[in-house]
C-alpha positions in Angstrom: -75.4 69.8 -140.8 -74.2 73.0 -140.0 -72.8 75.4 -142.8 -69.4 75.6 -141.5 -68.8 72.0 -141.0 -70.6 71.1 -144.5 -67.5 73.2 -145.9 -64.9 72.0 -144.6 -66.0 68.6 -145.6 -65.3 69.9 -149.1 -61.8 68.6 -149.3 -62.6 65.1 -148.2 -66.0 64.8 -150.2 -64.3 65.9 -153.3 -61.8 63.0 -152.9 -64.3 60.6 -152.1 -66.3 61.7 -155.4 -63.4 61.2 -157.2 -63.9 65.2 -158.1 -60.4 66.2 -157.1 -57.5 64.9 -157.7 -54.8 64.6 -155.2 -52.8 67.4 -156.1 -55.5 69.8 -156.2 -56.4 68.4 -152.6 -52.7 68.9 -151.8 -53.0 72.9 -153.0 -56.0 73.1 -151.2 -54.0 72.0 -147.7 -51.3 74.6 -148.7 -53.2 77.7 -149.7 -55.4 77.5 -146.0 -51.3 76.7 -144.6 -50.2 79.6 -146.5 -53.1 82.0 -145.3 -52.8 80.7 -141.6 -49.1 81.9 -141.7 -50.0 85.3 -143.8 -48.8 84.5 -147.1 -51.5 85.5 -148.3 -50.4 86.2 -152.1 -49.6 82.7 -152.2 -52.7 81.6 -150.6 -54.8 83.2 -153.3 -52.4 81.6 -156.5 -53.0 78.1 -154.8 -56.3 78.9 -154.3 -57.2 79.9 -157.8 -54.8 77.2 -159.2 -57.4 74.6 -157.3 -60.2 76.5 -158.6 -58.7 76.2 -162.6 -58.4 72.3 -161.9 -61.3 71.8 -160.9 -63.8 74.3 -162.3 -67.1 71.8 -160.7 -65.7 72.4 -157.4 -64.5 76.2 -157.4 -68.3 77.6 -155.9 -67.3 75.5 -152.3 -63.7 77.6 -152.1 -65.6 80.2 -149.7 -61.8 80.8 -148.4 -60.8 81.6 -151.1 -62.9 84.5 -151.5 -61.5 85.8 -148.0 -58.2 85.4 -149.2 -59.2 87.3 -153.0 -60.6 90.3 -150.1 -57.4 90.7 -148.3 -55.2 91.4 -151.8 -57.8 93.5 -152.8 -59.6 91.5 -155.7 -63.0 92.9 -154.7 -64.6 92.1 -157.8 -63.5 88.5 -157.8 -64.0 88.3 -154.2 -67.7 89.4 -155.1 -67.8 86.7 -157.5 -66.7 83.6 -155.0 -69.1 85.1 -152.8 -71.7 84.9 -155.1 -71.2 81.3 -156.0 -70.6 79.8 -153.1 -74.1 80.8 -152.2 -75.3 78.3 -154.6 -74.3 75.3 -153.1 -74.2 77.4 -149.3 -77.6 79.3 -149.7 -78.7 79.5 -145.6 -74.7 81.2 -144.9 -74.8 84.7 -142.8 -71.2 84.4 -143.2 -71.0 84.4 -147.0 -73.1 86.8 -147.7 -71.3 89.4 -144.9 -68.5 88.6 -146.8 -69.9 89.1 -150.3 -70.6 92.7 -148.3 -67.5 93.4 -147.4 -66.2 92.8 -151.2 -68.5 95.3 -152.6 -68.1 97.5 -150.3 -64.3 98.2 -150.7 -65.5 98.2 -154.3 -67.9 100.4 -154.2 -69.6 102.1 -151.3 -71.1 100.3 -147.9 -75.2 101.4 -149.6 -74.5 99.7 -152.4 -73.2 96.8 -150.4 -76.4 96.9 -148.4 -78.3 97.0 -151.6 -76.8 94.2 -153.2 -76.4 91.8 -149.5 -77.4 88.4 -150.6 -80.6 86.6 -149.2 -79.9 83.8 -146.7 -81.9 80.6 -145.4 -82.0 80.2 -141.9 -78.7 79.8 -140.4 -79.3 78.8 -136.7 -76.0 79.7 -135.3 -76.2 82.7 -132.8 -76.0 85.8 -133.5 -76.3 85.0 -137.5 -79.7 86.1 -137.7 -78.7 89.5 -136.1 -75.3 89.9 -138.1 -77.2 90.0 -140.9 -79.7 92.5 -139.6 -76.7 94.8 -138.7 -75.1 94.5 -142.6 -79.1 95.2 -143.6 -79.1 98.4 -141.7 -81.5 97.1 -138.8 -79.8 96.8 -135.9 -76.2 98.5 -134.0 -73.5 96.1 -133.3 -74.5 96.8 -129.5 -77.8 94.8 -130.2 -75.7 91.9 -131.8 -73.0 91.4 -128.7 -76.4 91.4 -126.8 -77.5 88.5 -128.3 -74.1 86.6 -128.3 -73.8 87.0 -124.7 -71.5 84.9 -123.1 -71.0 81.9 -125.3 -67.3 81.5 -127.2 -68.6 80.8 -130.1 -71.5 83.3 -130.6 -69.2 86.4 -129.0 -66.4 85.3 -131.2 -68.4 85.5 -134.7 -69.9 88.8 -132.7 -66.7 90.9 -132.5 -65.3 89.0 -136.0 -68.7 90.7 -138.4 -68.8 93.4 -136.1 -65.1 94.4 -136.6 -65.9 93.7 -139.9 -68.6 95.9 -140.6 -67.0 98.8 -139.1 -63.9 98.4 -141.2 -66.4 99.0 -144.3 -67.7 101.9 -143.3 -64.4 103.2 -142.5 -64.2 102.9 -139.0 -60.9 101.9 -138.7 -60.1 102.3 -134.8 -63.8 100.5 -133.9 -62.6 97.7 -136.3 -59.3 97.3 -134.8 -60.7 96.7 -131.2 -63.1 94.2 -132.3 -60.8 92.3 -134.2 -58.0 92.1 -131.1 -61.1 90.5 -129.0 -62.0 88.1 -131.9 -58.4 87.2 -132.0 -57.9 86.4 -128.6 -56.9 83.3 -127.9 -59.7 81.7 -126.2 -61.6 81.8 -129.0 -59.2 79.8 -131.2 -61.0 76.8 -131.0 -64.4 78.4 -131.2 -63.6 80.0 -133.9 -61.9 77.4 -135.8 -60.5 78.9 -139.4 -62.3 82.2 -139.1 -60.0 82.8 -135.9 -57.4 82.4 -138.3 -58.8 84.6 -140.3 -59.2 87.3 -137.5 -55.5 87.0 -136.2 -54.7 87.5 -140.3 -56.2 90.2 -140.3 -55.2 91.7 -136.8 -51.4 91.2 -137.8 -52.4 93.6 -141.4 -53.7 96.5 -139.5 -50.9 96.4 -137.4 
């Protein structure tokens, strides 16, 4: 199953499991609602409000380590990041994330130093995001690889964006993330799109 889909099948598992209760299912619907429309203070309270109800469950709330990034809770952001990897461990995405978090906390070599090990994600270009947060490859050789396909070219310009931002690259970052929020690639790129047109609307 792939890594994305296996979390967003969180929600409805949970229920199933009898692991959370309907109004923690209820503030989990709300805080992605809230972060879709950039509320993104109140995203993060409902977020950690789920995560306080139900404690056995917080390590699968890999949004709500994005939203802990965007008000600048690096060090829990770092923290999600690091515990969602234990019921996610193959996920490029959470550990360019977990990245991202310590580099805003502390510098892009440490980041590098501390990136997370993965399993093997098959989604394209995963294998070579993760070569670019390592050090080993430019962001030219990972739009390379994506090539054509939405979904591959959207996670492309998303990391690379991404990566840029953290070493300070602010005008680099900004033109990646206006491709990645383009509107083709809304359905591509699902909750991440979201994430990008978040974002976008920040910078701007």
């Amino acid at each position: 199953m792939p890594v994305r889909l296996l979390t967003l099948l969180f929600c409805g598992v949970a229920l199933a499991q009898n692991r959370l209760p309907p109004d923690a299912a209820g503030l989990y619907r709300q805080a992605q609602d809230d972060f879709r429309a950039g509320r993104v203070k109140q995203s993060v309270e409902a977020f950690d409000r789920v995560a306080a109800m139900v404690p056995d469950g917080a390590p699968m709330l890999w949004q709500r380590g994005i939203a802990l990034y965007y008000v600048g809770r690096y060090e829990d952001c770092r923290l999600q990041f690091e515990s969602h990897r234990t019921v996610n461990p193959d996920d490029v995405e959470n550990a360019a994330w977990h990245y991202l978090c310590v580099a805003r906390q502390s510098t892009p070599a440490k980041a590098r130093a501390a990136l997370l090990p993965v399993g093997p994600d098959p989604r394209m270009p995963m294998r070579e995001i993760y070569r670019l947060y390592r050090g080993e490859l430019k962001p030219a050789d990972v739009l390379s690889v994506a090539g054509t396909r939405e979904e591959a070219l959207f996670s492309a310009h998303l990391y690379i964006a991404m990566w840029y931002e953290a070493q300070g690259l602010r005008a680099d970052a900004r033109r990646h993330f206006a491709l990645a929020a383009e509107p083709r690639f809304e359905n591509a790129g699902g909750y991440m799109w979201d994430v990008a047109t978040v974002h976008l609307k920040q910078m701007k």
